[in-house]
N, C-alpha and C positions, 0 to 999 in steps of 0.2 A: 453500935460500939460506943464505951462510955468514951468520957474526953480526957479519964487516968489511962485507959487501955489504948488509947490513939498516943498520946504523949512517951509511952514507953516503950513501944513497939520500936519506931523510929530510935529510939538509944538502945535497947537490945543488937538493932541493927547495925548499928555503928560498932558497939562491943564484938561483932561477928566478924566486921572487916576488919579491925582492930587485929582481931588473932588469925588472922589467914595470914600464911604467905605472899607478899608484895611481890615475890620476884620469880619470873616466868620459869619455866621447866629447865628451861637451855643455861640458866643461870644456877640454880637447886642440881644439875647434872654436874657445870663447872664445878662447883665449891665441893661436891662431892668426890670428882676426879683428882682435885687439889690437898682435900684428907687424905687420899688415898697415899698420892704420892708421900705427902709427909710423914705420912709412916715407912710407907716404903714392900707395903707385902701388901697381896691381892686377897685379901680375906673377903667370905662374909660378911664376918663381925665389923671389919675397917668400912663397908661398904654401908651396912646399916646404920652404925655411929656415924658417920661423913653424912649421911643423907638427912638425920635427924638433928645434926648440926648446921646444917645449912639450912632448915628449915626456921628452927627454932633463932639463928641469927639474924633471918629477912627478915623477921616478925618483930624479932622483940627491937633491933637495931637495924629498921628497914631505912635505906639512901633516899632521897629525895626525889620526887618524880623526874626525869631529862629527857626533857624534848626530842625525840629522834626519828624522821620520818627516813631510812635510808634504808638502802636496798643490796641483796645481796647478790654479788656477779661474781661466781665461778674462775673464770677464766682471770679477774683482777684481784680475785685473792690468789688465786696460784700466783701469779706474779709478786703480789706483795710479799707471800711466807718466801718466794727464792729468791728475791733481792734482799729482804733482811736476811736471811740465812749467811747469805752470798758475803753479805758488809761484816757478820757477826764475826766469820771466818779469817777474812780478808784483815779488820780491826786486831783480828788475835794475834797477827802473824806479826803486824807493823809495831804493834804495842809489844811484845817482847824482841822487836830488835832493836825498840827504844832503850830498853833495860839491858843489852846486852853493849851499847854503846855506851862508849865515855861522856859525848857533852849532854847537858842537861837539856829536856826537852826545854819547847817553850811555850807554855802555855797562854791558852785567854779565853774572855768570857764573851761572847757573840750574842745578840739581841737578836731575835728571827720573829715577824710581825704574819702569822698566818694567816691565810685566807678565807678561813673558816672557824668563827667564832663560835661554835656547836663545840661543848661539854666534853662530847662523845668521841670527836674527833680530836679535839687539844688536850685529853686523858691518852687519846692512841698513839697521836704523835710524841708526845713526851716519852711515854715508857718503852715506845720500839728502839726511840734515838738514844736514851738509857741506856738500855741493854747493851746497844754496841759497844766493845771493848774504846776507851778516848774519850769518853765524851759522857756526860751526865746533866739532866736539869737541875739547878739549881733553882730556880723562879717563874712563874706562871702566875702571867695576869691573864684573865678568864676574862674580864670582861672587854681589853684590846685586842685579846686573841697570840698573844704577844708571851714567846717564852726566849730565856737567858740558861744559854748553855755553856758549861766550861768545858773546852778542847784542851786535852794532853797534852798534842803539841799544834802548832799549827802548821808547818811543812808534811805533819803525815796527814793531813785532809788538805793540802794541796795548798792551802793559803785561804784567808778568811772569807772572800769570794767565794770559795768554793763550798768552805762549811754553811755558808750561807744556803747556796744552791740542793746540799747534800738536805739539809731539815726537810725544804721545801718538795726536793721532790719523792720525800717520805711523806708527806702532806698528801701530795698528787696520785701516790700508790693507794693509800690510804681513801681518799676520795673516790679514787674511780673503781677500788673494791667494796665501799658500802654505801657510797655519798649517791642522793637523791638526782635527776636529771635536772633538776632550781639547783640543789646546791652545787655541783659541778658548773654551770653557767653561771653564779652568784661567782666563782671563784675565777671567771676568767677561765675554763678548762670546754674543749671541745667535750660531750659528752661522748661516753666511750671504755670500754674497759683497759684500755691500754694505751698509752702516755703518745703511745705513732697517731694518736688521733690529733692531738695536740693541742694550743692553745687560741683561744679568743683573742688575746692582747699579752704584751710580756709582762703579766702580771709577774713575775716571777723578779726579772731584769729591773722592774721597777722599786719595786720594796728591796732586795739587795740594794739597790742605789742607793733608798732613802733611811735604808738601815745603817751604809757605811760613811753616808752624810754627816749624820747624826752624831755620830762614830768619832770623827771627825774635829766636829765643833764641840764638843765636849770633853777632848784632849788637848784643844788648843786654846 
C-alpha cells in the first residue's frame, strides 16, 4: 500500500464517523416519539419524517460526549415517575389555591449544592424539579454541582428547609433509579433502589445547613 493510499484511508474514515448517527437507538426512538407528539396524529408519514429528523439532527448537531456509567433499576424508576407524578399533582392543586387567594404569595430563590456533580444527573434534577407546578431553575453551576431555584411561595413547600430537602431528595429518586453502586456511596446513599435503604452520613442535613448558613451571611 502506497503511503498516499495509507494517508487517506484514515480521513475517509473519519468522514464516515462524521456522518453516522452519535446518538444510541433509545435516543433516535425518543426524538422520534417527540415529533410524533408535536404534530399530534399517529401517521406513517409523522413517523418516517420524526425518524429522519432525529437522525439527520445527531449528525449534523451531535451533544458532546457525557460520562455516564449508571444503571438501570426497575423498581427505582417506578418510584421516581410516582413521586413526581404524585408532586406534579399535588403542586397543581396548591398553585391554584394560591391564585384564588387574596395575599400575594411569597416568593424566593434557594441555592441547593447536589450530591452528584454527573451532567446526566443535574440535567434530570433540574427539569423534573421544573416541571413541578412552583418552582423553576433559574441557574446551574455544573461544575459545583450547585443549582438556584425560584419557589412561588414558600409556606406552600413548607418553608425553605424544606424546599431544600424537597430538590434533594428528587436527587436521591433519581440516583437510586440510574445512579451507579460508586456513585450512590460517592453521594452518601446506602446503595439500594429505594430511599428505606437509607443513608451513610446526613449528607442531606448537612448541605441544607451549609446552604442556609450561607443564606444567612449574605443577608446580613
Amino acid at each position: 500500500m502506497s503511503r498516499e493510499a495509507a494517508e487517506q484511508r484514515p480521513a475517509e474514515q473519519r468522514r464516515r464517523r462524521r456522518l453516522r448517527p452519535r446518538a444510541n437507538w433509545g435516543v433516535l426512538l425518543w426524538l422520534t416519539v417527540v415529533w410524533v407528539f408535536l404534530w399530534g396524529q399517529l401517521t406513517l408519514a409523522n413517523v418516517v419524517i420524526g425518524a429522519l429528523v432525529a437522525v439527520v439532527t445527531t449528525t449534523v448537531l451531535a451533544l458532546p460526549d457525557t460520562p455516564f456509567d449508571g444503571r438501570f433499576r426497575p423498581w427505582g424508576v417506578i418510584l421516581l415517575v410516582v413521586y413526581f407524578l404524585w408532586d406534579v399533582v399535588k403542586a397543581s392543586v396548591e398553585v391554584a389555591a394560591i391564585a384564588l387567594r387574596r395575599e400575594p404569595p411569597r416568593g424566593a430563590v434557594i441555592r441547593v449544592r447536589l450530591r452528584s456533580h454527573n451532567d446526566v444527573y443535574l440535567t434530570m434534577v433540574a427539569g423534573m424539579t421544573t416541571l413541578v407546578p412552583g418552582s423553576v431553575v433559574i441557574e446551574a453551576h455544573r461544575i459545583t454541582g450547585t443549582l438556584y431555584h425560584h419557589i412561588l411561595d414558600v409556606e406552600m413547600h413548607g418553608g425553605l428547609e424544606r424546599a431544600h430537602e424537597a430538590v434533594l431528595e428528587q436527587e436521591e429518586r433519581i440516583l437510586r433509579a440510574f445512579g451507579s453502586r460508586e456513585e450512590l456511596l460517592a453521594a452518601g446513599l446506602v446503595p439500594g433502589s429505594s430511599p428505606r435503604a437509607g443513608k451513610l452520613r446526613s449528607a442531606s442535613g448537612d448541605r441544607v445547613e451549609a446552604d442556609m448558613d450561607a443564606r444567612r451571611e449574605a443577608e446580613s
